[in-house]
C-alpha positions in Angstrom: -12.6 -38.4 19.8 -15.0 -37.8 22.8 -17.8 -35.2 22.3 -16.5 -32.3 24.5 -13.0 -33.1 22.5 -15.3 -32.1 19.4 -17.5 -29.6 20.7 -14.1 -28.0 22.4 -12.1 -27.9 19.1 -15.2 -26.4 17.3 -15.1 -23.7 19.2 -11.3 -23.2 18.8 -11.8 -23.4 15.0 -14.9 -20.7 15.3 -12.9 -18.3 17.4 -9.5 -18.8 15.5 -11.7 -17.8 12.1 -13.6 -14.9 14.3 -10.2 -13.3 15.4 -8.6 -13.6 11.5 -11.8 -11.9 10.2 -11.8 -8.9 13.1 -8.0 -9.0 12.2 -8.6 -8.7 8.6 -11.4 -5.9 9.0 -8.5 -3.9 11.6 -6.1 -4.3 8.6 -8.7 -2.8 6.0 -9.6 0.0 7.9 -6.1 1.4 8.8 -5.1 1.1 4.6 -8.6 3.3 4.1 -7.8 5.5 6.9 -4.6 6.5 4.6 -6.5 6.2 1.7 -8.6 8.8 3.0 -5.9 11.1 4.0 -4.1 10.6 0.5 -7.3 10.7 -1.6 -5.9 7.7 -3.0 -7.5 5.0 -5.2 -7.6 1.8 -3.8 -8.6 -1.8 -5.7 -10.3 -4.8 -3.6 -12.3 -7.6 -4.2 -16.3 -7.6 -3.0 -18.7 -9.7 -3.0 -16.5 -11.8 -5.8 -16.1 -8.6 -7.8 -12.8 -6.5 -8.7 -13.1 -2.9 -7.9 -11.5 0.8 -8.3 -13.0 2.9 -5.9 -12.4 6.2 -4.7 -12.8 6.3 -1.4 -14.7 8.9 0.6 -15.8 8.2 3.4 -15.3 5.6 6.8 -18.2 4.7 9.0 -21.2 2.9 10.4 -23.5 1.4 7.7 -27.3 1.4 9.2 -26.7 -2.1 10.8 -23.8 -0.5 12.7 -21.1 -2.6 10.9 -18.0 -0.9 9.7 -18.8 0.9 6.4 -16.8 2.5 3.0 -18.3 4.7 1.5 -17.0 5.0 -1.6 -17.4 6.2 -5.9 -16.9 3.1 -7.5 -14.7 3.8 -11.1 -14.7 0.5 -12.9 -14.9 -2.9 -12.2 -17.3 -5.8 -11.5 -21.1 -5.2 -9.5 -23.5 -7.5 -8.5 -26.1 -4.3 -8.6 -25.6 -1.8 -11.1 -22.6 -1.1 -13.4 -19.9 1.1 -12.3 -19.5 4.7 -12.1 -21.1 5.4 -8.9 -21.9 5.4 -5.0 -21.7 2.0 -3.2 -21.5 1.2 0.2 -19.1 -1.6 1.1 -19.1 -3.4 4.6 -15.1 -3.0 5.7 -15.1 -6.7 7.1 -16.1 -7.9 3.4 -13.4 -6.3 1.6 -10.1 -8.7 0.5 -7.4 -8.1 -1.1 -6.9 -4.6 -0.5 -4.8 -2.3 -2.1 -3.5 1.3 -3.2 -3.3 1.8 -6.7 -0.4 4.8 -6.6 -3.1 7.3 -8.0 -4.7 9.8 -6.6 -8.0 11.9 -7.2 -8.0 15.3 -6.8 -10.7 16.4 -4.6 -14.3 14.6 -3.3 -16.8 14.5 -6.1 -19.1 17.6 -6.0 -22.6 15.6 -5.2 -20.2 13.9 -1.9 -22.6 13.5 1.7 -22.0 10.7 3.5 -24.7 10.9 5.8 -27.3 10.5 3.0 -25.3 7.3 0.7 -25.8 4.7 3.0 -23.8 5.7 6.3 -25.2 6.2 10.0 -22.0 7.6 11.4 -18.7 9.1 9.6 -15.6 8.0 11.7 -13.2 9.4 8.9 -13.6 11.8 5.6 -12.1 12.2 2.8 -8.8 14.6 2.9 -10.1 18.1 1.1 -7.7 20.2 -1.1 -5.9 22.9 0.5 -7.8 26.7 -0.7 -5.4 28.5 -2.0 -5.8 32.4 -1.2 
């Protein structure tokens, strides 16, 4: 194989693995985009970790990558043990999925600005006040 045959079919390989990882980020964000509107629970795997998460909130982290914002309920952490706030870029997230439950409103200490966000794209769906 000649060296622009090699050098051309590295780049193939690079851009064929770009546009699965921008596909699979695309893919994560519309299933949190429902999540949101449900206030459902969803499960993924992170950083090699399982995780229940409620999530909250969908945005820019500080480095302008695509962002959840989410309380973690149980599962695995490479920082500190679950409950509690984590931040999780949207491109890192695999195996995604909705769990069928649902929480009933955002936690009371909830602000996304302030846990790790830049910019909030979507929130978390509020209860409807009754009269």
């Amino acid at each position: 194989m000649t060296k622009l045959r090699k050098w051309v079919l590295g780049v193939f390989c690079v851009m064929i693995g770009f546009q699965a990882s921008f596909a699979a980020g695309a893919d994560n964000t519309a299933v949190l985009t429902e999540a949101l509107k449900g206030r459902s629970v969803v499960t993924f795997t992170y950083k090699g970790q399982a995780r229940t998460v409620e999530p909250h909130a969908l945005g820019k982290a500080n480095d302008d990558k695509p962002a959840l914002l989410a309380w973690q309920t149980s599962g695995g952490s490479n920082t500190e043990p679950p409950p509690g706030w984590r931040v999780f870029l949207v491109t890192d997230i695999e195996e995604l999925k909705a769990t069928g439950k649902t929480f009933e409103k955002p936690r009371a200490d909830y602000g996304a600005m302030g846990r790790g966000l830049k910019s909030v794209d979507v929130e978390v769906a509020k209860p409807a006040e009754t009269p």
